[in-house]
C-alpha positions in Angstrom: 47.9 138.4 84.3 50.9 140.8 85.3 53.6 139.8 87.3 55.7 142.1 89.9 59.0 142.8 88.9 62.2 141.6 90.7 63.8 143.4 92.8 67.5 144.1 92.4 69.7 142.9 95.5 73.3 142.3 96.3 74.3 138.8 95.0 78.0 138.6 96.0 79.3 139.6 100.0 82.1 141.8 100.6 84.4 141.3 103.1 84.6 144.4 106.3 87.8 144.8 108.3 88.5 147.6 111.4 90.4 150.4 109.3 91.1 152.7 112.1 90.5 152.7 116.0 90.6 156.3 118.3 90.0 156.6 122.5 89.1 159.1 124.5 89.8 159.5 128.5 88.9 162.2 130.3 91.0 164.5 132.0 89.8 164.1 135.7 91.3 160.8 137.5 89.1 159.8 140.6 90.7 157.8 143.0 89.3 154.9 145.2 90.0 157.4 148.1 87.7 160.2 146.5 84.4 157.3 146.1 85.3 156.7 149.6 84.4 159.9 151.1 80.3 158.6 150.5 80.4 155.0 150.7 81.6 152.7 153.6 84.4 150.6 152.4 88.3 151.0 151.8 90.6 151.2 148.8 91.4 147.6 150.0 87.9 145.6 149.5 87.6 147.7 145.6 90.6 146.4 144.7 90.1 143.0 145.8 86.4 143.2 144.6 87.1 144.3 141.3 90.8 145.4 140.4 90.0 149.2 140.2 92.4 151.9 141.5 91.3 154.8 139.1 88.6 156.0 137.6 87.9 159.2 134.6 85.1 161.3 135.2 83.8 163.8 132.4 83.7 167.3 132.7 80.1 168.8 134.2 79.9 170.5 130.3 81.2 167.5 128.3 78.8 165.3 126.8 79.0 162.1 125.8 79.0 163.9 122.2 81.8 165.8 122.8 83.9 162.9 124.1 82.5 160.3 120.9 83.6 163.4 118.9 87.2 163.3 120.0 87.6 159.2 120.0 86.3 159.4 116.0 88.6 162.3 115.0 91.4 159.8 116.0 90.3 156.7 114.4 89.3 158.5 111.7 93.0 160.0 111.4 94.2 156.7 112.0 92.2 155.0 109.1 93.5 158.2 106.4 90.1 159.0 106.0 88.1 161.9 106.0 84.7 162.5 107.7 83.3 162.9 104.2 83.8 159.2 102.8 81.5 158.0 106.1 78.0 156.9 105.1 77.2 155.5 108.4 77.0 156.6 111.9 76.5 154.0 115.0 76.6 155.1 118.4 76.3 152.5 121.5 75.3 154.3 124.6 73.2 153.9 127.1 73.9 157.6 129.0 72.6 160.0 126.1 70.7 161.7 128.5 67.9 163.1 125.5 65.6 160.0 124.6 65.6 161.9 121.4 66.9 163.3 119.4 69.8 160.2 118.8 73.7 161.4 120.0 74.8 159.9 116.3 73.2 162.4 113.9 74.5 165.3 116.1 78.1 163.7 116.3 78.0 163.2 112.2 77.0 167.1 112.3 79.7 168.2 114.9 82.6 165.4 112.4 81.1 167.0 109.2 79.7 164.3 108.1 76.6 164.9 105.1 73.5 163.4 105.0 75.0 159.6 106.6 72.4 156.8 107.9 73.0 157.7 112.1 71.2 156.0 114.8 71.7 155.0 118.4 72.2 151.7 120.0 70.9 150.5 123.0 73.1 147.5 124.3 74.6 148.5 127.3 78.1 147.2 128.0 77.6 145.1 124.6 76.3 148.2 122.4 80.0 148.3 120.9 80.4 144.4 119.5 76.8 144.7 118.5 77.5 147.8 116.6 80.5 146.1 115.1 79.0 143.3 114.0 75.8 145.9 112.1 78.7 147.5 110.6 80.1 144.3 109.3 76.6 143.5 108.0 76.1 146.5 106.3 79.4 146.7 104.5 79.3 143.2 103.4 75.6 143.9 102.0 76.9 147.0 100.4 74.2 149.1 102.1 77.5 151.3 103.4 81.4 151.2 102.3 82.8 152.9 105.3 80.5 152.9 108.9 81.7 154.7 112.2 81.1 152.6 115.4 81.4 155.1 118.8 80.9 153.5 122.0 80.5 156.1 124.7 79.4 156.2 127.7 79.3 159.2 130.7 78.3 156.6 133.4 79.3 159.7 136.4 75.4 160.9 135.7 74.1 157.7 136.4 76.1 156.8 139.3 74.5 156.9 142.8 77.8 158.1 144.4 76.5 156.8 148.4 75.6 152.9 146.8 78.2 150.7 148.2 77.6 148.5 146.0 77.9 150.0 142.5 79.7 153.8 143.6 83.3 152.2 142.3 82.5 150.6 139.1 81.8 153.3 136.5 83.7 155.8 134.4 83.8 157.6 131.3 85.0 157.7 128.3 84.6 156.9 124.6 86.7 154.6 121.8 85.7 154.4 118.2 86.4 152.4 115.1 86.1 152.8 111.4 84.8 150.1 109.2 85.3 149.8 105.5 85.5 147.0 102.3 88.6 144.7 102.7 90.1 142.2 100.5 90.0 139.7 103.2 87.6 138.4 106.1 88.3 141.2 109.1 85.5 140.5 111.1 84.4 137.0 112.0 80.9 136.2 112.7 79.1 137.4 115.9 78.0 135.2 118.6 75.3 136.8 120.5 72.1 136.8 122.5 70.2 137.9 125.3 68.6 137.1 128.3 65.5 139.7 129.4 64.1 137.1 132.1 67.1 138.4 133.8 66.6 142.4 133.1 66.5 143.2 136.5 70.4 142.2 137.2 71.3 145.5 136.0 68.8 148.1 135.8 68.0 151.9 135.5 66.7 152.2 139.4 63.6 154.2 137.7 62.3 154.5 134.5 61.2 158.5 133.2 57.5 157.7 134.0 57.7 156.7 137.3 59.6 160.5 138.2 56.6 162.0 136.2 54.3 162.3 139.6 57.2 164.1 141.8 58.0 166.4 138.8 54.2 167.3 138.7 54.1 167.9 142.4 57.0 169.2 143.0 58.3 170.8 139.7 61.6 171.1 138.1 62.8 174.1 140.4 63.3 171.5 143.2 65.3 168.8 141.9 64.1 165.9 140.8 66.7 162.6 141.4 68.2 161.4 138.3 67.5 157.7 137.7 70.9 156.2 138.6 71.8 153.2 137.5 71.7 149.9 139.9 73.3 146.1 139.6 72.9 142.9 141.5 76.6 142.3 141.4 77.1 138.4 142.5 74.2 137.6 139.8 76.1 139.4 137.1 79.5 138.2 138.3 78.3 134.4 138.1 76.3 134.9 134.8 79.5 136.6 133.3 82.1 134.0 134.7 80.1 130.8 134.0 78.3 131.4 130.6 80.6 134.2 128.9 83.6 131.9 128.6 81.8 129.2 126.1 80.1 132.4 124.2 84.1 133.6 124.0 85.0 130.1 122.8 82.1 129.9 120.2 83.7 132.8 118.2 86.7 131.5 118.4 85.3 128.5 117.0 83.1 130.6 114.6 86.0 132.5 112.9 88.1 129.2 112.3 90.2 129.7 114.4 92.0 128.2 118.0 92.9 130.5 121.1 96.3 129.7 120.5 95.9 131.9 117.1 95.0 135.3 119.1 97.0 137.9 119.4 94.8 139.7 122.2 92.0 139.1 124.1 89.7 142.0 125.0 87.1 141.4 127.0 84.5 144.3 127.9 86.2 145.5 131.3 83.4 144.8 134.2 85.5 143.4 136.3 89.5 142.0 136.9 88.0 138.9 138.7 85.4 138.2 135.7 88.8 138.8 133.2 90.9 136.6 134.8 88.0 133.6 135.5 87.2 134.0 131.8 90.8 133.9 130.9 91.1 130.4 133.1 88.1 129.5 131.5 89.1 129.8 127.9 92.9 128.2 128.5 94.1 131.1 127.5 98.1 130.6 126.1 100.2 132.4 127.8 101.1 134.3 125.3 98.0 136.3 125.0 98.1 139.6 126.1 95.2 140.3 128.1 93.4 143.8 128.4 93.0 144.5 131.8 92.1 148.3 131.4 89.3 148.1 134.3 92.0 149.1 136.8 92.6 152.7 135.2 89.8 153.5 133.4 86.4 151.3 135.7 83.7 150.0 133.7 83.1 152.4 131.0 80.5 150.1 129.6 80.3 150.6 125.8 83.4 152.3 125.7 85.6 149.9 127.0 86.7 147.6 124.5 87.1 150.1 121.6 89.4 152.1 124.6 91.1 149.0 125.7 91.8 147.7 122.4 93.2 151.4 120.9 95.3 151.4 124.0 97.0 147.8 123.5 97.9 149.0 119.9 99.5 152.1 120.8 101.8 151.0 123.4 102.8 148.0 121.9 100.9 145.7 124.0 99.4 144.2 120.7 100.3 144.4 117.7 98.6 145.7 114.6 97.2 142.9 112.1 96.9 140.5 114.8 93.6 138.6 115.3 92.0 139.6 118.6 88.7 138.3 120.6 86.6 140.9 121.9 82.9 140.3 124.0 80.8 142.1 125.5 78.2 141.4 128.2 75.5 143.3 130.2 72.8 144.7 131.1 69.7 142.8 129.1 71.0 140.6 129.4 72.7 141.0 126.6 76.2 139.6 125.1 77.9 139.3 121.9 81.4 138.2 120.9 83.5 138.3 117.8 86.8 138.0 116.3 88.1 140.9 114.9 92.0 141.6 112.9 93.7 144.8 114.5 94.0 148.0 112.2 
């Protein structure tokens, strides 16, 4: 009687680190006073409400492949590599406007990048910590010795500019990071989850299908509504100050460490008032510095931590080497956290 062979399999783990870290902004700053020319509010109650002044908007003609493509030249540059040594390609966006084909294999085209394992991810304002922590995975495994992670988002084409209630929030922009082998532990384990008896906190307002009857009747010549995005915002600010904090706490915890061993805390930038809640929340030292990025830049969704952290590290604000907490959290619900040393 024959026997099936054995398959060959990593025995021993590697250890993953964040080599390199790039952002991208756009040019175009929109101001509270310009989203107030279509909703009824004041520069007052979105500051108050949610700490933003400022906002970048993407070009009409840039794409959220032109904008990853910028963010992963930079952290590319910054990690001394060159596109060539990449063997994987994540992208976490939920405003690639093409079901398919995936934004990754055409960024790895655009970086020069042959032949790499590319995909898209799907986890809204968490894409980017669960892309990190697949990254980690895969290096560890060995499946890839050097993965880019984009987070990108162009959230202007999804954004019903006359909602009052989500017309401020959303900006654009993209931040990537290059992971590779280390020596050490880089990236501590990922506390995550989700919560889809809660999808419709945050939602596209309608899926593709539903516009499929007014594109019949009416065809494309006459302008079909682009499904904008839509939030229940004092269901997602509760969820996100009440049960984010012990997720932060739990990869603290997870990665061996105390709060009083950060050197940054950076969360995903929804809101100040969430930031500062978690903040209180965790017992934050002092010491910490805290990204607080949402007041420039809006909720750029996946983007925001990548561009937040990048940021912190070029002016100063944190410095390289140091151990810093990042989560996410959105729509899914979905969440992840994880500890992560600075390039």
């Amino acid at each position: 009687m024959s026997t099936s062979p054995t398959l060959s399999a990593p025995t021993t783990l590697r250890h993953a680190r964040i080599l390199g870290l790039g952002g991208y902004r756009p040019e175009r700053v929109v101001t509270n006073e310009e989203v107030l020319q279509f909703i009824d509010s004041s520069d007052e109650w979105i500051r108050q409400r949610s700490g933003i002044a400022t906002r970048r908007f993407a070009r009409e003609d840039e794409s959220v492949v032109d904008m990853a493509e910028a963010a992963s030249r930079q952290a590319l540059e910054r990690a001394g590599l060159e596109p060539g040594q990449v063997d994987a390609v994540l992208m976490a966006t939920v405003t690639h406007p093409l079901q398919t084909p995936a934004a990754a294999p055409v960024l790895a085209h655009r970086l020069g990048i042959e032949d790499p394992a590319a995909f898209d991810l799907s986890a809204a304002c968490a894409g980017y910590c669960y892309a990190i922590s697949l990254a980690n995975d895969m290096v560890r495994a060995g499946t890839a010795d050097t993965v880019l992670v984009v987070g990108v988002e162009k959230l202007s084409d999804f954004t019903d500019k006359h909602d009052r209630g989500s017309a401020f929030i959303f900006g654009d922009g993209a931040g990537a990071a290059v992971v590779g082998v280390s020596d050490t532990p880089g990236i501590g384990p990922t506390v995550w989850g989700s919560l889809g008896d809660r999808a419709d906190a945050i939602t596209q307002r309608e899926s593709w299908t539903d516009l499929r009857p007014e594109m019949e009747a009416t065809g494309r010549e006459a302008g079909i509504a682009w499904p904008a995005f839509t939030m229940q915002g004092q269901t997602v600010f509760r969820w996100a100050v009440f049960s984010m904090a012990p997720v932060a706490l739990q990869a603290v915890e997870a990665a061996g460490i105390t709060p009083a061993d950060l050197a940054a805390f950076v969360p995903h930038q929804a809101n100040m008032r969430i930031t500062d809640a978690m903040v209180k929340a965790l017992d934050l030292p002092p010491h910490v510095p805290v990204a607080r990025d949402i007041a420039e830049t809006g909720n750029t969704s996946a983007a925001s931590i990548p561009l937040a952290m990048s940021r912190m590290l070029d002016e100063g604000e944190a410095p390289h080497g140091g151990l810093a907490l990042q989560i996410g959290f959105g729509a899914g619900l979905v969440y992840a956290a994880q500890v992560v040393e600075m390039p």
